[in-house]
C-alpha positions in Angstrom: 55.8 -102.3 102.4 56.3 -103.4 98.8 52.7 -103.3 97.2 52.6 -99.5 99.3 54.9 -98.4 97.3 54.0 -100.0 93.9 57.4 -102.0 93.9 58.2 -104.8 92.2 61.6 -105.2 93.8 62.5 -105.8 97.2 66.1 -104.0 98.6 67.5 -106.3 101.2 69.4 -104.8 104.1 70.9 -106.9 106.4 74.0 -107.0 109.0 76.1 -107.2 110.2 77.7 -109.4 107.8 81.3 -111.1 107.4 82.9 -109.3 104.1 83.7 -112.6 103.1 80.6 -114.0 103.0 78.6 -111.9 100.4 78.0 -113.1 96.9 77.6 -111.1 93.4 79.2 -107.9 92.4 80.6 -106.4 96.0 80.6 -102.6 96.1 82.5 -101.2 99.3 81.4 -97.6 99.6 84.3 -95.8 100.1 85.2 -91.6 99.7 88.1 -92.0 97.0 85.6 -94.8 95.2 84.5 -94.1 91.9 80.8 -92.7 91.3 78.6 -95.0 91.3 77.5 -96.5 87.8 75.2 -99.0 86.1 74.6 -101.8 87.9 74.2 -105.7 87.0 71.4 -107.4 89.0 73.1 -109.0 91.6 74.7 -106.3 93.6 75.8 -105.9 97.4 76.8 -102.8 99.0 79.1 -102.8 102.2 79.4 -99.6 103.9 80.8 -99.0 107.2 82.6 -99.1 109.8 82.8 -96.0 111.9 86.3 -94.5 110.9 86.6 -96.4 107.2 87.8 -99.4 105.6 91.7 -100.6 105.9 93.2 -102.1 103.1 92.9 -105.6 104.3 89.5 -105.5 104.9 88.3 -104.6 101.1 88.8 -107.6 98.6 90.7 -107.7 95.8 87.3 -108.0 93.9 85.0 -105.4 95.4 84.6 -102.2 93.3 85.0 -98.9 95.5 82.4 -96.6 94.8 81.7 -93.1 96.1 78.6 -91.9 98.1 79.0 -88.1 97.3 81.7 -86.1 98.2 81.1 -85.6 102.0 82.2 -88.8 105.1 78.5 -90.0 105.6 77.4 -91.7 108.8 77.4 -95.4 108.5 73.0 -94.7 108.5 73.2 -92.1 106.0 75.4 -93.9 103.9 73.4 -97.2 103.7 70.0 -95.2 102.8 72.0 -92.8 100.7 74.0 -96.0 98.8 70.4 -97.6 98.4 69.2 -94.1 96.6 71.8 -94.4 94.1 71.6 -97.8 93.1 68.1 -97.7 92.5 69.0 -94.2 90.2 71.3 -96.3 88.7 69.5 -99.0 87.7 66.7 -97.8 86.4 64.5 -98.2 89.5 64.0 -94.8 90.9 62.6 -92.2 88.5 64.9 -88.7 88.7 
């Protein structure tokens, strides 16, 4: 796992989860979301469910963000989410 990959830093993915219940800066991927941008530490990504978010299911708090400009599978979107972040912050060499 981790010392495979010479990581120093281990990406939890977990769920299902209430929306409600995560913690730190909540990103809900989302198609008219911004692009995703530097991140602080503590970040959760939500992405999902089949057929998109409602408006009363995204908090007032969470920041949208957009995965590209194509509707991704809720698979591809988690592993292509996780790409970006890690570009983002630093993690994942370009």
């Amino acid at each position: 796992g981790l010392e495979q990959s010479r990581g120093a830093w281990l990406m939890a993915i977990e769920g299902p989860v209430a929306i409600g219940e995560l913690g730190g800066e909540l990103l809900v991927a989302h198609p008219e979301g911004d692009p995703v941008s530097a991140l602080p530490g503590d970040s959760t990504l939500v992405v999902g469910p089949e057929g998109g978010w409602t408006p009363s299911e995204v908090p007032g708090h969470a920041r949208r963000v957009s995965l590209g400009d194509r509707i991704l599978r809720v698979e591809t979107a988690a592993v292509t989410g996780a790409v970006l972040i890690l570009q983002k912050s630093g993690r994942l060499a370009t």
